[in-house]
N, C-alpha and C positions, 0 to 999 in steps of 0.2 A: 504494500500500500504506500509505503514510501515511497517509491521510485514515481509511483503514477502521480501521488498528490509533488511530490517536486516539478515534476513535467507542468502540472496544470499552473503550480506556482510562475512558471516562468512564462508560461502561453497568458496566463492574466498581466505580466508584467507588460510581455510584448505588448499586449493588445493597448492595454492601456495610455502607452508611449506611442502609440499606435490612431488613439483615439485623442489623444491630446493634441495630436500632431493637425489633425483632419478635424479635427474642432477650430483652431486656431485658423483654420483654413478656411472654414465655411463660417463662422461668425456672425458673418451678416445677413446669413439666408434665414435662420431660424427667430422665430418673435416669441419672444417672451421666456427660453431659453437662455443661459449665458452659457458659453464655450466650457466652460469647466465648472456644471451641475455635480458638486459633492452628492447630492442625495442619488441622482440620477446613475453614477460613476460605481456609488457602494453598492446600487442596488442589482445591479450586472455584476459587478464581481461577487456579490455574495450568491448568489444565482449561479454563474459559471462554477463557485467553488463545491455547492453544494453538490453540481452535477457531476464535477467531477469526483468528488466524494463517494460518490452512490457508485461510479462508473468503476473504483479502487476498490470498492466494499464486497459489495455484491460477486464476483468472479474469487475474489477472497477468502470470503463465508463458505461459497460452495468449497472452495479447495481443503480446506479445514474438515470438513466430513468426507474424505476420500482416504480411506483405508493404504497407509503409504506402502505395505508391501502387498495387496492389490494393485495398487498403480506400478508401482515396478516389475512385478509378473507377467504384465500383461506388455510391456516390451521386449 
C-alpha cells in the first residue's frame, strides 16, 4: 500500500503544479472563481487521495486472505 499511496502522492503533487500553472493561465475566463480556490484545490485532492486509497486497499485486503503456500503451489 505504500508504494501505490507514494505514487498517488506525487501524481497529486504533479497535478497540482499542474493546475496552478493553467489557472494562472486562464484567470480571466472564469467569474466569480479566483485562480487559486483553497476550498476548491483540497476538495480534489482529498477526492483523488481517497480514490487512491480504496484503489491500494482493496487488491491489498484480498491478498491478505490468500493462503501463501496455496499461492506458491500453484506456480
Amino acid at each position: 500500500m505504500k508504494e501505490g499511496l507514494v505514487l498517488g502522492v506525487i501524481g497529486l503533487l504533479i497535478g497540482l503544479a499542474a493546475s496552478y500553472g493553467i489557472g494562472r493561465l486562464m484567470r480571466g475566463m472564469w467569474y466569480g472563481i479566483g485562480s487559486l480556490d483553497p476550498i476548491a484545490f483540497s476538495a480534489v485532492a482529498a477526492v483523488l487521495m481517497l480514490a487512491a486509497l480504496l484503489a491500494c486497499y482493496v487488491p491489498a485486503r484480498r491478498a491478505t486472505h490468500v493462503d501463501p503456500m496455496a499461492a506458491l503451489r500453484q506456480d
